[in-house]
C-alpha positions in Angstrom: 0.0 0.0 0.0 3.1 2.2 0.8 4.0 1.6 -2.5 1.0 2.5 -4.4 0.2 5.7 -2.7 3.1 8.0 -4.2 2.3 6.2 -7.9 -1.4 7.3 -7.0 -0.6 10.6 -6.0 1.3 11.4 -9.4 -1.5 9.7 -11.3 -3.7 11.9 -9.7 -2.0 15.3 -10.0 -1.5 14.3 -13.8 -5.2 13.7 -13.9 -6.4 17.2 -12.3 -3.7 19.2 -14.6 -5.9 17.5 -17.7 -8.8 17.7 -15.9 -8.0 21.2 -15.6 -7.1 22.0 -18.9 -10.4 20.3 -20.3 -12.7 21.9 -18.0 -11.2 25.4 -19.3 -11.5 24.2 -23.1 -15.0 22.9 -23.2 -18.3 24.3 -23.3 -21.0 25.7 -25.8 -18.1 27.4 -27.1 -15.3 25.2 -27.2 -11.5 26.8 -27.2 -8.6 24.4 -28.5 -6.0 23.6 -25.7 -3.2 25.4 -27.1 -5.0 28.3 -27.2 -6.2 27.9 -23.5 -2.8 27.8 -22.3 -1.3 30.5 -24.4 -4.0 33.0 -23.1 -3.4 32.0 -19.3 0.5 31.9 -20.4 0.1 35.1 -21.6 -1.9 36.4 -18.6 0.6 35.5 -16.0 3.4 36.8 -18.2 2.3 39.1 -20.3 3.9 39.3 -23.7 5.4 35.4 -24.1 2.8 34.5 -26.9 1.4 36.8 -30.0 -2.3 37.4 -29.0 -3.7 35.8 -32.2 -6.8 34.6 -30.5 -10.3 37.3 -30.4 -11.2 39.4 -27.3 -14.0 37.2 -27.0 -12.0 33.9 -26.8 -9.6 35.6 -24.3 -12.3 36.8 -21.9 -14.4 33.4 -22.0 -11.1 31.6 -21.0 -9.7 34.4 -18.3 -12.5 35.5 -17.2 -15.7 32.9 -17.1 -14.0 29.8 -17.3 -11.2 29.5 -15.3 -12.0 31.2 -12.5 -14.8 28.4 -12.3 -12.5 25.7 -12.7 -10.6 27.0 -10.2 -13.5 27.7 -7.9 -14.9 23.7 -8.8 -11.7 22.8 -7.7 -11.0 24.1 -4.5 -14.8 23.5 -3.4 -14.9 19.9 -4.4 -11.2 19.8 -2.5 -13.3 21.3 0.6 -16.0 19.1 0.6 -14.1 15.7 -0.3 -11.9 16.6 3.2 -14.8 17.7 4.8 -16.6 14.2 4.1 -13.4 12.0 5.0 -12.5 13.6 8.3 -16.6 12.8 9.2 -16.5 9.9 8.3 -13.5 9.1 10.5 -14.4 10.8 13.2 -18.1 10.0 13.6 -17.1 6.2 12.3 -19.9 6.6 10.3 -18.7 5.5 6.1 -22.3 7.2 5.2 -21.1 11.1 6.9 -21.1 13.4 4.2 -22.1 17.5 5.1 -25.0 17.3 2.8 -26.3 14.3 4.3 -25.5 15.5 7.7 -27.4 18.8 7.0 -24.1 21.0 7.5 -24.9 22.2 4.0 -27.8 23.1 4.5 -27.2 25.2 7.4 -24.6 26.9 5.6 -27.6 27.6 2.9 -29.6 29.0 5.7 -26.9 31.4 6.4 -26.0 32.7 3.1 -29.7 33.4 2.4 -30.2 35.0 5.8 -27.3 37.4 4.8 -28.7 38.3 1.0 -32.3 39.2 1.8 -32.4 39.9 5.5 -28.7 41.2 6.8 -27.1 42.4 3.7 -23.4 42.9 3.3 -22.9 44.3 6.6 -19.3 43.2 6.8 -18.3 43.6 3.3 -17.7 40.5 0.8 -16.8 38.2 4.1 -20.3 39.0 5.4 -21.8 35.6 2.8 -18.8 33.3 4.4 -19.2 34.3 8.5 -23.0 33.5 8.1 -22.7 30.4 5.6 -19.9 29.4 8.0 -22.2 29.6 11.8 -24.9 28.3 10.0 -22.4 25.2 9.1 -21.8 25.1 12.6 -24.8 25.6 14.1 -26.0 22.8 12.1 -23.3 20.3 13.1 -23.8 20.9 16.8 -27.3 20.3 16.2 -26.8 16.8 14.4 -24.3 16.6 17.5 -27.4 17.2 19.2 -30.0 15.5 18.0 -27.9 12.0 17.7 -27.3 12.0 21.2 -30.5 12.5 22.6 -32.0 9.7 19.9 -29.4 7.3 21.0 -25.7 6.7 20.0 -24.8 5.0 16.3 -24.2 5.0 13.2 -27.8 5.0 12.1 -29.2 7.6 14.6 -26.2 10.1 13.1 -27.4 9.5 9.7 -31.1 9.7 10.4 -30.3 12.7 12.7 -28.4 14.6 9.9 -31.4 14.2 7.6 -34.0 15.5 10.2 -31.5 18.8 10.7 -31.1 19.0 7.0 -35.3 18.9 6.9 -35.4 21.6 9.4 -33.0 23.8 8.2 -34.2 23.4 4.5 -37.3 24.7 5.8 -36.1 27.3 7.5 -34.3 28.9 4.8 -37.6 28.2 3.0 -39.3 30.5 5.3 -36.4 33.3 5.2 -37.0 33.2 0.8 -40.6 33.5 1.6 -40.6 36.2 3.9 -37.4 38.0 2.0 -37.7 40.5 -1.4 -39.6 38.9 -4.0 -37.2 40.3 -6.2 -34.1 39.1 -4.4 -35.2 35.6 -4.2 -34.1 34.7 -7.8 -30.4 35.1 -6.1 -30.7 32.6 -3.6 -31.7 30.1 -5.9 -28.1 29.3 -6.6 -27.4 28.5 -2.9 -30.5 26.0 -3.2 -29.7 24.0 -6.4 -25.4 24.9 -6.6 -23.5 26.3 -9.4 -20.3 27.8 -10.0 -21.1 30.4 -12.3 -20.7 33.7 -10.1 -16.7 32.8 -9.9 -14.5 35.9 -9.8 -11.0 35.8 -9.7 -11.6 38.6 -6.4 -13.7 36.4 -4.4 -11.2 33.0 -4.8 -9.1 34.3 -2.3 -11.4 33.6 0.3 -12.3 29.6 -0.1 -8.4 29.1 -1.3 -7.0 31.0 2.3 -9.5 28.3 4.6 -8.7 25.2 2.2 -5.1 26.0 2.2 -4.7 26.5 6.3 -7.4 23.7 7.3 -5.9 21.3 4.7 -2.9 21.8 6.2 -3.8 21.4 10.0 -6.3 18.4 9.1 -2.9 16.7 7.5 -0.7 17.3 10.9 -3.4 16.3 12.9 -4.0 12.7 10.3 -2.7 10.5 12.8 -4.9 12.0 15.5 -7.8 11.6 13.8 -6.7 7.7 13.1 -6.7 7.2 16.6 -10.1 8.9 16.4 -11.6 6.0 14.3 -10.1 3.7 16.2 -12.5 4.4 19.0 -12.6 6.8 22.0 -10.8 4.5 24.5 -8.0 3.3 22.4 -7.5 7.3 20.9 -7.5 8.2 24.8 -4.8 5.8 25.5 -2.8 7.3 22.7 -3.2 10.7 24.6 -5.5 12.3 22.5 -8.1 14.8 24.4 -10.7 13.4 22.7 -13.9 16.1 23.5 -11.8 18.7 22.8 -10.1 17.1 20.0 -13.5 16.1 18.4 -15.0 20.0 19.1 -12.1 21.4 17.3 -12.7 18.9 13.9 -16.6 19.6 13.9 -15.6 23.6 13.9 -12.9 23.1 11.0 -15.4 21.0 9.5 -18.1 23.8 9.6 -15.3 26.1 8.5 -14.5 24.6 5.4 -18.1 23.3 4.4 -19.6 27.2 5.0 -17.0 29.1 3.2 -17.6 26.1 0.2 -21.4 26.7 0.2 -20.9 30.3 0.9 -19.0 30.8 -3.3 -21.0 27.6 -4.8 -24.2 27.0 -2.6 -24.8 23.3 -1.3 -23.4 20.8 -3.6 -24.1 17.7 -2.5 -22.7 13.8 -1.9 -18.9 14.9 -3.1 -18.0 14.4 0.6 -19.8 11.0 0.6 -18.4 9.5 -2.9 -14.8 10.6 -3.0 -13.2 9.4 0.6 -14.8 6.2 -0.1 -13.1 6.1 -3.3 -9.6 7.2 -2.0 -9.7 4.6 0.2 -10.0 1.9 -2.3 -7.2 3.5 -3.8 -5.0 4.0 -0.8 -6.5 2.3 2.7 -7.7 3.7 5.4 -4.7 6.1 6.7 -5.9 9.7 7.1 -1.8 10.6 6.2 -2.7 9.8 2.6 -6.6 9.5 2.6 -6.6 13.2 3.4 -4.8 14.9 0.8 -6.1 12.5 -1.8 -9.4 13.3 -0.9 -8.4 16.4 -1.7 -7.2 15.8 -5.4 -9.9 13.6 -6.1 -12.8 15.9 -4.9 -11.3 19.1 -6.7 -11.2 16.6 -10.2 -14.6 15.2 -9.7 -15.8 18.3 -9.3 -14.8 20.1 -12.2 -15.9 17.0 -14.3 -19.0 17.8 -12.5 -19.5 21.3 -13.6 -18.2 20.0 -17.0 -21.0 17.8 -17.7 -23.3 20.6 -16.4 -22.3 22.8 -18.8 -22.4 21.0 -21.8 -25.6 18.3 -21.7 -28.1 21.7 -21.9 -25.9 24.2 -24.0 -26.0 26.8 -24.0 -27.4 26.7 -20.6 -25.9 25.5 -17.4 -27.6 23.1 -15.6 -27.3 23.1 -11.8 -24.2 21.3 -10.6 -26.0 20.0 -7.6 -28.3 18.1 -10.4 -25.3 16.2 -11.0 -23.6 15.2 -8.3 -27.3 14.7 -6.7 -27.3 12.2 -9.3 -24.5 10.3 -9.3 -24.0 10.8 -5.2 -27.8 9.1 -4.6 -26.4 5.9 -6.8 -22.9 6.0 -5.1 -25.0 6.0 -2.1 -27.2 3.1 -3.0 -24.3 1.0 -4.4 -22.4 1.9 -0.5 -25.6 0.1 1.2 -25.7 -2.6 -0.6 -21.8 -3.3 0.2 -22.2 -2.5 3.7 -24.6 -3.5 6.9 -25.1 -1.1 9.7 
């Protein structure tokens, strides 16, 4: 398994560069690769290539498409960590932050802050409330789970009675909002990547970067984590505290996602489960792959959602709703709770 795991990492990194070069190149209005890379060449160092693409071409490839690929990849990166450090934690192979209702929380947040709050604290005002509403949501399936009784089951069932409640909720807040507002939030309901801007990426790169990295120190922790309470307190890990400080990185990472691409869902359920075919069940490498492999499915995602209704986009959470709800049927049938 040692082995494998550096050949699957280089597989992987090879398979994101070409997932990110196709993700820039297709669409309604497909733009050969050479070209792709000679405008974002050219961008970053102005003056290496003669500019003998149009305007039009250089704007649809700077401007609209790879910010989104860039923004696909660092929220399916997000989500894909978000998912395997759950399911470690919690023990639970079916905890994913959309099934768990932290997405939706963080919905409830970002809607609360369009049409009730406005942008009281600038462009970080969407984040901060998509990000307590993530939290408020976990502590809440926290909760829930152990007034129902401890287990795998009650967590599940308990993050889908949250998710019901806070779905409704944010219902509620759209209802009683601006009726000519509520167009907006749609894209925090259904997901979609289409309002990247190369000014609002620094955001969800800054908290993927820094919790990526802590989540990655703290891998063998978390291992002792999954092993079960006891044995993790034997190791010397201070396991409430230890847990409390996962669910708020967690909450962290899952808000600021759903706060630039609204609640996409089942990334964080399919892609761990995945890595771990690939490399076992060591957060040291299950981490950091989960990380590759979310940002590529992802933008394969919003691929496919851009191209089966051109010229329009389809909803990304469409897609991954899709093919997360038969991943998730295909994980039953393999497993007995």
């Amino acid at each position: 398994m040692n082995i494998r795991t550096p050949l699957v990492g280089l597989a992987v990194l090879v398979l994101l560069a070409l997932s990110v070069s196709a993700g820039v190149s297709l669409g309604s209005a497909p733009v050969p690769l050479a070209t792709v890379w000679s405008i974002v060449i050219n961008k970053l160092l102005p003056g290496t290539f003669d500019a003998v693409w149009s305007a039009g071409r250089e704007s649809i490839v700077w401007e609209v498409r790879f910010p989104r690929v860039v923004l696909a990849g660092l929220v399916g990166a997000g989500l894909a960590v978000t998912g395997a450090v759950l399911q470690s934690v919690t023990r639970n192979p079916l905890a994913d932050p959309h099934l768990l209702g932290v997405s939706s929380g963080g919905a409830l947040g970002a809607i609360v802050a369009l049409l009730h709050t406005g942008l009281i604290f600038g462009l970080v005002t969407v984040p901060l409330f998509s990000f307590a509403g993530a939290l408020l949501a976990t502590f809440a399936v926290a909760g829930v789970s152990r007034l129902t009784g401890a287990g795998a089951d009650r967590l599940v069932l308990s993050g889908v009675a949250v998710a019901f409640v806070l779905t409704a909720l944010a219902n509620l807040m759209i209802f009683l909002g601006d009726p000519r507002a509520v167009h907006t939030v749609i894209f925090w309901m259904l997901g979609g990547l289409g309002l990247a801007q190369w000014s609002h990426l620094a955001y969800p790169a800054a908290v993927l970067a820094v919790s990526l990295l802590w989540l990655s120190l703290r891998a063998r922790e978390i291992n002792a984590l999954a092993m079960g309470d006891e044995t993790a307190l034997t190791l010397g890990v201070p396991v409430a505290r230890f847990r409390m400080m996962l669910f708020v990185v967690t909450a962290l990472l899952t808000g600021v996602m759903v706060a630039f691409s609204g609640a996409i869902g089942f990334i964080g359920l399919m892609v761990p489960h995945f890595v771990r075919m690939l490399a076992g069940s060591d957060n040291v490498r299950v981490i950091p792959l989960s990380a590759a492999f979310g940002a590529m499915t992802l933008i394969w995602a919003d691929v496919v959602a851009r191209i089966v209704m051109a010229p329009e986009d389809m909803p990304i959470g469409v897609v991954t709703g899709l093919a997360g709800g038969i991943a998730f049927i295909a994980i039953l049938r393999r497993r007995s709770f």
